[in-house]
C-alpha positions as CSV (number, residue, x, y, z in Angstrom):
1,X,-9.6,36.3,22.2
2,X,-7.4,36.9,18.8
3,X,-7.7,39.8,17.2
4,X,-9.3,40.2,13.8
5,X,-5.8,41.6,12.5
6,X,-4.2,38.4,14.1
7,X,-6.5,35.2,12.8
8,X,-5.9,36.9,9.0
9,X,-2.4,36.9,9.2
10,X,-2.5,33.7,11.2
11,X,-4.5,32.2,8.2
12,X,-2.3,33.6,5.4
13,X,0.5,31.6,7.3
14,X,-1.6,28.4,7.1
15,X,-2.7,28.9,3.7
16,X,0.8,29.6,2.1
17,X,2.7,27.1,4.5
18,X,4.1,23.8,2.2
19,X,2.7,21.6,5.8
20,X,-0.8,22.4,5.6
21,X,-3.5,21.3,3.4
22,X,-6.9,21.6,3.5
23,X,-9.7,19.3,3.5
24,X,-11.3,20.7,0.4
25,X,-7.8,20.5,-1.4
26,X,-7.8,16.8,-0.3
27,X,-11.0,16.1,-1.9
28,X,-10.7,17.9,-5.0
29,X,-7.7,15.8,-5.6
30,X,-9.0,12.5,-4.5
31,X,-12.4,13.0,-6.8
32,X,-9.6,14.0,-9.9
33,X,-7.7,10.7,-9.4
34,X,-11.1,8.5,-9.0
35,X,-12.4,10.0,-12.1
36,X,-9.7,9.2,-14.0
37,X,-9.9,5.4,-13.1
38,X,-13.1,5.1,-13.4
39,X,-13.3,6.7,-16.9
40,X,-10.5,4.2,-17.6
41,X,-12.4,1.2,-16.6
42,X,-10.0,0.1,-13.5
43,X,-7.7,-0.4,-16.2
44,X,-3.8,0.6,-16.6
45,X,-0.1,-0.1,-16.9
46,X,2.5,-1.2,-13.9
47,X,5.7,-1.0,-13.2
48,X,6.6,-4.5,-13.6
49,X,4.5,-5.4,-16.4
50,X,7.3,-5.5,-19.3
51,X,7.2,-9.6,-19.9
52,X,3.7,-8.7,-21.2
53,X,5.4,-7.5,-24.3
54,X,5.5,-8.9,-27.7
55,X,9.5,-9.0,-27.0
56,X,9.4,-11.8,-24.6
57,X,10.3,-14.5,-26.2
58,X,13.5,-12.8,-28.0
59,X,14.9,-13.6,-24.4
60,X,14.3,-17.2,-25.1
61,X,14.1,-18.1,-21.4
62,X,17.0,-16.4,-20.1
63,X,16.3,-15.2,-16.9
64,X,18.6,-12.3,-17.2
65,X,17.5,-11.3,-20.6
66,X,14.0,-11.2,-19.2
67,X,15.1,-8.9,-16.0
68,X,17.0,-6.5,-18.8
69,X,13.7,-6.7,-20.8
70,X,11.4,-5.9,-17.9
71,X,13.6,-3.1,-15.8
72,X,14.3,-1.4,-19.2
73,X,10.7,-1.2,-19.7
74,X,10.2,0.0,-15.9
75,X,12.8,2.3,-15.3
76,X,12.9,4.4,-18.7
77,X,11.6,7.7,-18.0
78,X,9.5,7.6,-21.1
79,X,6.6,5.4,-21.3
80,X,8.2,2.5,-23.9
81,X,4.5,0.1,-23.4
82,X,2.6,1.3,-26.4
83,X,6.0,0.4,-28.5
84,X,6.2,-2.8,-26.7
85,X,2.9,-4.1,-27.4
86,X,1.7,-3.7,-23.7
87,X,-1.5,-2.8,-23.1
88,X,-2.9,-1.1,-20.4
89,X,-5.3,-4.5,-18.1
90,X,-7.4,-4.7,-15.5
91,X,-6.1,-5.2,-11.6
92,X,-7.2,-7.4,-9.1
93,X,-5.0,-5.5,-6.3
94,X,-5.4,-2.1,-8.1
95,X,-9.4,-3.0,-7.5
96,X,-8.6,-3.9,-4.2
97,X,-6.9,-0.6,-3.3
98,X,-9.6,1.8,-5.0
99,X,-12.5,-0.5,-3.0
100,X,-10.6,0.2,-0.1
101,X,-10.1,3.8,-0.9
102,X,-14.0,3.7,-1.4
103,X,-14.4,2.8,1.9
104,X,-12.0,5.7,3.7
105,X,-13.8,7.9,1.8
106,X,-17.3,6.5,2.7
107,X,-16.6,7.2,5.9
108,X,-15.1,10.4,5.6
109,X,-18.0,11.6,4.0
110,X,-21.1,9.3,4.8
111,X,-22.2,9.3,0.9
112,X,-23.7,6.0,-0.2
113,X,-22.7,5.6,-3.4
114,X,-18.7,5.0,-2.6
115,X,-20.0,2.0,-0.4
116,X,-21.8,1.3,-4.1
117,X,-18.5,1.5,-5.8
118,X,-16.9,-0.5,-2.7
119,X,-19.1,-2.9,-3.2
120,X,-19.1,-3.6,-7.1
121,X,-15.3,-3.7,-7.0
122,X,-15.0,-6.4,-3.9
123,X,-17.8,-8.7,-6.2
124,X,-15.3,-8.1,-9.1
125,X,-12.5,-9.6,-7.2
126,X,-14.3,-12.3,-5.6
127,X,-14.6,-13.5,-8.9
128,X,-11.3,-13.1,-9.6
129,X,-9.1,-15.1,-7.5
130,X,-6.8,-17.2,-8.9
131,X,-8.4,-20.6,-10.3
132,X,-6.3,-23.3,-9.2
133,X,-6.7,-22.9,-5.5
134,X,-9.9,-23.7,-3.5
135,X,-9.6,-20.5,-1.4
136,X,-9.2,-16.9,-2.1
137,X,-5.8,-15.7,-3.3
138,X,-4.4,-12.9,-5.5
139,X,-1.6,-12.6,-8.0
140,X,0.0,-10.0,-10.3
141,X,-1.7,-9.5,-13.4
142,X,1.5,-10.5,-15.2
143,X,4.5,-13.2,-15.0
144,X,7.4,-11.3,-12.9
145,X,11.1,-12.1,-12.7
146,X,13.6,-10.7,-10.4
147,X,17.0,-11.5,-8.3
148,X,14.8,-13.9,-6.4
149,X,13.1,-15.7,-9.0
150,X,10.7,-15.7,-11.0
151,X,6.7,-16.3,-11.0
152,X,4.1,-16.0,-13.2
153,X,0.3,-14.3,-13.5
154,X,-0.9,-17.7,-11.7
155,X,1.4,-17.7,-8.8
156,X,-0.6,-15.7,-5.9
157,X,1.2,-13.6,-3.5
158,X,0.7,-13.0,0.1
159,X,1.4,-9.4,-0.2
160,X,-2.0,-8.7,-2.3
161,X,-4.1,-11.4,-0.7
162,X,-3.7,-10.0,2.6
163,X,-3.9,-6.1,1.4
164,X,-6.9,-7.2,-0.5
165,X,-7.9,-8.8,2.2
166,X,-8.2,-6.3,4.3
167,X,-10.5,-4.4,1.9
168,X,-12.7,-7.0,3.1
169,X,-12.6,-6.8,6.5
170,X,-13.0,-3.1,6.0
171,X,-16.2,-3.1,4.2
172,X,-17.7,-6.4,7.0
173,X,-16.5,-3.7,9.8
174,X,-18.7,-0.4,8.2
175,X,-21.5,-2.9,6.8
176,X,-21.6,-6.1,9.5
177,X,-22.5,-8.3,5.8
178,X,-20.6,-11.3,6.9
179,X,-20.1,-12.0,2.8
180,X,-17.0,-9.6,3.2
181,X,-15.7,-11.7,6.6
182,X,-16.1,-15.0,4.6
183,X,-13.8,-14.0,1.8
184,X,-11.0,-12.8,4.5
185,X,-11.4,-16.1,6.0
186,X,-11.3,-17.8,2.9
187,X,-7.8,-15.7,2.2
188,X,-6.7,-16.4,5.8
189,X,-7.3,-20.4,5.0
190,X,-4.7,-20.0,2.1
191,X,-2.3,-18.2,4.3
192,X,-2.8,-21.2,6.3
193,X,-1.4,-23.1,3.6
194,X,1.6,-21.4,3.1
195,X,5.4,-22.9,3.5
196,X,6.6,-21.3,6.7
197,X,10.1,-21.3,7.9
198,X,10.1,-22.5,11.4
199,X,12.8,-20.9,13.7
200,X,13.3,-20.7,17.3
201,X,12.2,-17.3,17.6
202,X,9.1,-17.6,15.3
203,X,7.7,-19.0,11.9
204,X,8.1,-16.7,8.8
205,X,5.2,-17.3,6.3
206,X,6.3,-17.5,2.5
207,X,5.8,-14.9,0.1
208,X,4.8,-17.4,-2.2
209,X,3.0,-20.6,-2.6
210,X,5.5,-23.2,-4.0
211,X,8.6,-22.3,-2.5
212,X,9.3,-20.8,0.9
213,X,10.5,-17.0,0.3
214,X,10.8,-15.1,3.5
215,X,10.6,-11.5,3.2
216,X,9.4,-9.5,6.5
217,X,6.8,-7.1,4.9
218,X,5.0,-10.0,3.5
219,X,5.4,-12.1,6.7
220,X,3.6,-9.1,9.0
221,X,0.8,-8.6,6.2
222,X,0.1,-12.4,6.3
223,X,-0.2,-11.9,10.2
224,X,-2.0,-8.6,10.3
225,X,-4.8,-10.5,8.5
226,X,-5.0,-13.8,10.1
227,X,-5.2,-11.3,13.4
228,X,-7.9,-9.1,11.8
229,X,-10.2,-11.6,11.0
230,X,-9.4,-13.8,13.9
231,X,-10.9,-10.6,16.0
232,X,-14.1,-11.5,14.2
233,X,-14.2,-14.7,14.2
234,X,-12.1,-16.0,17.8
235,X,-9.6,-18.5,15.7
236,X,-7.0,-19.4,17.4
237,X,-5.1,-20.7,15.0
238,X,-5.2,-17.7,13.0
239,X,-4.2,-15.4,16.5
240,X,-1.2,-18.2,16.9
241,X,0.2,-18.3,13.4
242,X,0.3,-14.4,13.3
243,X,1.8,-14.1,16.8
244,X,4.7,-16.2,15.5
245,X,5.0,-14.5,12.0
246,X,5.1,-11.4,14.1
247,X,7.7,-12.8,16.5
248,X,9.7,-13.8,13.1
249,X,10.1,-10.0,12.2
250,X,10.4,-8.4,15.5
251,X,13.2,-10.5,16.9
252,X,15.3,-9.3,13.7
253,X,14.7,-6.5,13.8
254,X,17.7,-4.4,13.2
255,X,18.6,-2.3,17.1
256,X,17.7,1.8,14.7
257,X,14.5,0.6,14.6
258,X,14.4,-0.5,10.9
259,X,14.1,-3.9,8.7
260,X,16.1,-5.1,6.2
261,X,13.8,-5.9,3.1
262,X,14.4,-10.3,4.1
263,X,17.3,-11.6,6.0
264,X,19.6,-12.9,3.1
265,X,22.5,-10.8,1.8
266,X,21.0,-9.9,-1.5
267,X,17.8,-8.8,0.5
268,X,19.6,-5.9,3.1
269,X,18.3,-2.7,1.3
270,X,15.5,-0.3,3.8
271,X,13.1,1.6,1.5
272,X,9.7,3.3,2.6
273,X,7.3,1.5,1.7
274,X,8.3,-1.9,2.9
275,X,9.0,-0.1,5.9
276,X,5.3,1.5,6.0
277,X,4.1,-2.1,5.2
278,X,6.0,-3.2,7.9
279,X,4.4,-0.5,10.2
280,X,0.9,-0.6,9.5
281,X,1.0,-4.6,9.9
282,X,2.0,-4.3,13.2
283,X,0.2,-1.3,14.2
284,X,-3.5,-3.5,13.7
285,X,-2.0,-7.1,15.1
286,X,-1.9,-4.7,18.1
287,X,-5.2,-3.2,17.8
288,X,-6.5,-6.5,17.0
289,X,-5.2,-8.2,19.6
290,X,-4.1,-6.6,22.3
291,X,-0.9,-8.3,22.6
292,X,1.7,-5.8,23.3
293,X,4.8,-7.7,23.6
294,X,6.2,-5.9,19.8
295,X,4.9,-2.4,21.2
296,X,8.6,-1.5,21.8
297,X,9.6,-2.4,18.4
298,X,6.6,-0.5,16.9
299,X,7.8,2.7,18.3
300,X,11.2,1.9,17.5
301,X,10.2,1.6,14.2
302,X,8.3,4.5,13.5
303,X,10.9,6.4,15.2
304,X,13.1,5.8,12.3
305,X,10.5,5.6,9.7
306,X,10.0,9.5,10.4
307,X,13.7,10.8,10.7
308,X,15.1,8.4,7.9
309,X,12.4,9.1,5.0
310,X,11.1,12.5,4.6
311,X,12.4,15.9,3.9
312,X,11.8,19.1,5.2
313,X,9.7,19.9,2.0
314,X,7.1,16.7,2.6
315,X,9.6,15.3,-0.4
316,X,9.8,11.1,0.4
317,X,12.8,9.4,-0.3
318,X,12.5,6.2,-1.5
319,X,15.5,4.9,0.9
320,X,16.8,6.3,4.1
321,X,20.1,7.1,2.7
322,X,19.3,7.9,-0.7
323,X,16.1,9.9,-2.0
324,X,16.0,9.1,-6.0
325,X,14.1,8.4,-7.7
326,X,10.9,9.9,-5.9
327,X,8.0,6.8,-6.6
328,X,4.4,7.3,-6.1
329,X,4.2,3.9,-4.0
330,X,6.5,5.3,-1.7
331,X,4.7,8.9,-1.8
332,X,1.3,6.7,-1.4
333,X,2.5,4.4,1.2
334,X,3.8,7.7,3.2
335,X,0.6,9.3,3.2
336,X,-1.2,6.3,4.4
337,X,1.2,5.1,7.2
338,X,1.3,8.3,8.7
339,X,-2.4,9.1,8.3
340,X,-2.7,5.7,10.3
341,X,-0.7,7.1,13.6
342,X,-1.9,10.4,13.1
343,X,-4.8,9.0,15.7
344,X,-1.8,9.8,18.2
345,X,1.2,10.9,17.3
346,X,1.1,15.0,16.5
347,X,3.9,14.8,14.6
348,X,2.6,11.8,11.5
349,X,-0.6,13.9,11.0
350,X,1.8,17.0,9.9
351,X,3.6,15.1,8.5
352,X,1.0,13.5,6.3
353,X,-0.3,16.9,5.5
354,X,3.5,18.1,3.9
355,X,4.0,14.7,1.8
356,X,0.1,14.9,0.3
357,X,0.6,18.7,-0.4
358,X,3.7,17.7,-1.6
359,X,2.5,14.9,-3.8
360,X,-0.1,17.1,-5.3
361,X,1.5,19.9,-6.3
362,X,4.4,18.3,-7.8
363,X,2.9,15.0,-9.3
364,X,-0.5,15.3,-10.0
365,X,-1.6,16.0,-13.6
366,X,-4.1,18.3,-14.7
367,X,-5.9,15.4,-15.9
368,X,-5.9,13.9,-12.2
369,X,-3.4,10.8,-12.4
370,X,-0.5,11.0,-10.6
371,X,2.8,10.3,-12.3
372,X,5.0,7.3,-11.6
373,X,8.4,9.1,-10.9
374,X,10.1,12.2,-10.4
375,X,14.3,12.1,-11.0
376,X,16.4,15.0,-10.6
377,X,15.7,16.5,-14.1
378,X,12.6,15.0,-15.0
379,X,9.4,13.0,-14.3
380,X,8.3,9.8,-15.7
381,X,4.6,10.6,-16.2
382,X,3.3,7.4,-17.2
383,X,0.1,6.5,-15.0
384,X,0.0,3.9,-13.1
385,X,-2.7,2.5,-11.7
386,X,-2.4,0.1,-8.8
387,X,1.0,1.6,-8.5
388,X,-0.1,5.1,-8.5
389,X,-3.4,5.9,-9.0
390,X,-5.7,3.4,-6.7
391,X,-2.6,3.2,-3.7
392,X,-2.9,7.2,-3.7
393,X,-6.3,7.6,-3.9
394,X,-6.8,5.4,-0.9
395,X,-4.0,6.8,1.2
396,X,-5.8,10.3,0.3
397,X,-9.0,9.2,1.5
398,X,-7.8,7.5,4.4
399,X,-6.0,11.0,5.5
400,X,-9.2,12.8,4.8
401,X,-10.9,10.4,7.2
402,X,-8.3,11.0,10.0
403,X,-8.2,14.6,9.3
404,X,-12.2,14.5,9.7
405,X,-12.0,12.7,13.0
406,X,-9.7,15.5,14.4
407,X,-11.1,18.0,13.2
408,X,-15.5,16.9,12.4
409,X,-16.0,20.7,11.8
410,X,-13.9,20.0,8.6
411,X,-16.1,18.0,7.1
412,X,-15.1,16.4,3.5
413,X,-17.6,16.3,0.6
């Protein structure tokens, strides 16, 4: 038995250590940030939203005078948007991410009305989906351009139809209303769709619609879907096309255990949250499957996802050789990939703990957004809210709910 003397100081240890937090702590901070969204209508700025602005057409169609006009707009510390003309707009992924979050939190804490808001948000984005194709897909709420291209507000993207997606497959696997499994298979039929690039050593499913783009986060998304809802429904198309998306990404995968962002040249950068994209893609084609043939590269991979990314503080860098500027995505993405093999690895559930203590103390506002970026000698506070606010209060919640399941005496409320 511990001694009285003992447990105190043994909690005074817990309490003041940076790796701990408690469930309470969690909460507090999740119900902050979902306040703050919800008094703002599931409405905000993002990163990338700079075309939006009344400067656009100065750029007359260059597509380098756009990318100056949107990255200044992104990276300045100071929020420029109100100056701009850009007003904070609703989100079909940032809906997507706080009906997820919804969810976690649901089942972290058994209340009904977070199915409720779960609920009202997935028949908001039903409705939502981009016009001009019969099945479900998503885009960005603005036109984007970039070193790959450019696309517009129309131009869906894999990357949010299959995170959104799997909102959907998460509320049909608490409720069992086959409504939610319908969408997912209407978003796996425009997957479907897709260009592919065909190679010996697997198919690599576009990032966009109309024109192949091969990136490998987008790839293993597009396959952790079709394999999700395949489990539900027995395709086997849908099980086929993902094992050969998956195959894609694995076989290039680079021998530390990382990915490059996509294969060409201009594409070899490894940041965190691609990475944790990458991770948690895999992770559930394996659970959904049972096909363990990428097992090895899974552990490879989050065997360098945990010594390349994070610093002894909880701190994560954005790449694995360089940790500025500090983004919330990344700090989000952390927290939720590591929450996801907290089930059994030790070591990610500690792990989780020090980068959402982190994240909290050092970029959560009194007001309960959290800001976009911290640099050296300042922080960009502007609040985000797909980028920010819903991706952190679902990776919250979902590390609530794995904290719960180790530890049920902890209940959240």
């Amino acid at each position: 038995m511990v001694s009285t003397d003992a447990t105190t100081a043994l909690n005074a240890v817990v309490a003041s250590s940076p790796r701990i937090i408690g469930s309470q702590t969690i909460s507090r901070s999740l119900k902050l940030v979902q306040q703050w969204v919800e008094d703002h209508d599931y409405r905000g700025y993002e990163p990338f939203d700079g075309l939006s602005s009344w400067a656009r057409p100065l750029a007359f169609g260059n597509l380098l005078a756009e990318r100056i006009l949107m990255q200044a707009v992104r990276q300045c510390p100071f929020n420029l948007r109100p100056l701009f003309g850009i007003r904070p707009k609703d989100s079909t992924k940032g809906r997507g991410y706080m009906a997820w979050g919804y969810l976690m939190f649901h089942k972290a804490t058994h209340q009904p009305s977070l199915l409720d808001k779960a609920t009202a948000c997935l028949e908001w984005i039903d409705k939502h989906k981009v016009a001009r194709f019969q099945h479900h897909s998503w885009s960005n709420h603005f036109d984007f351009v970039s070193r790959g291209g450019s696309y517009t507000s129309e131009d869906p993207i894999i990357v949010w139809t299959s995170l959104i997606g799997q909102a959907y497959i998460e509320a049909f696997e608490i409720t069992g209303n086959r409504w939610f499994l319908g969408i997912a298979e209407s978003a796996c039929k425009w997957i479907l769709d897709l260009p592919r690039k065909k190679t010996a050593s697997g198919s690599c499913l576009s990032y966009l619609a109309h024109r192949q783009e091969s990136v490998h986060n987008s790839n293993m998304l597009g396959a952790c879907l079709l394999a999700q809802t395949a489990k539900h429904n027995g395709n086997e198309e849908y099980r086929r096309v993902a094992r050969s998306a998956m195959q894609y990404s694995c076989s290039r995968q680079i021998p530390d255990g990382a990915w490059w962002y996509a294969e060409e040249p201009k594409y070899h950068w490894i940041d965190n949250f691609h990475t944790g994209y990458n991770l948690d893609s895999l992770d559930a084609y394996l659970e959904a499957t049972g096909d363990q043939e990428f097992r090895t590269n899974l552990d490879k991979g989050l065997a360098f996802y945990k010594s390349h990314f994070f610093e002894d503080s909880g701190l994560p860098k954005y790449y694995h050789t360089r940790t500025y500027p500090v983004d919330i995505q990344c700090v989000a993405q952390s927290i939720d990939t590591l929450a996801r093999f907290s089930r059994r690895d030790p070591e990610c559930r500690g792990l989780a703990e020090k980068v959402a203590a982190w994240a909290i103390r050092n970029m959560q506002d009194p007001q309960g957004y959290f800001y976009y970026r911290q640099y050296p000698l300042l922080k960009a506070k502007t609040p985000m809210l797909h980028w920010g606010q819903a991706t952190m209060f679902k990776a919250l919640a979902h590390l609530s709910f794995q904290l719960q399941c180790a530890d049920p005496a902890g209940s959240v409320q």
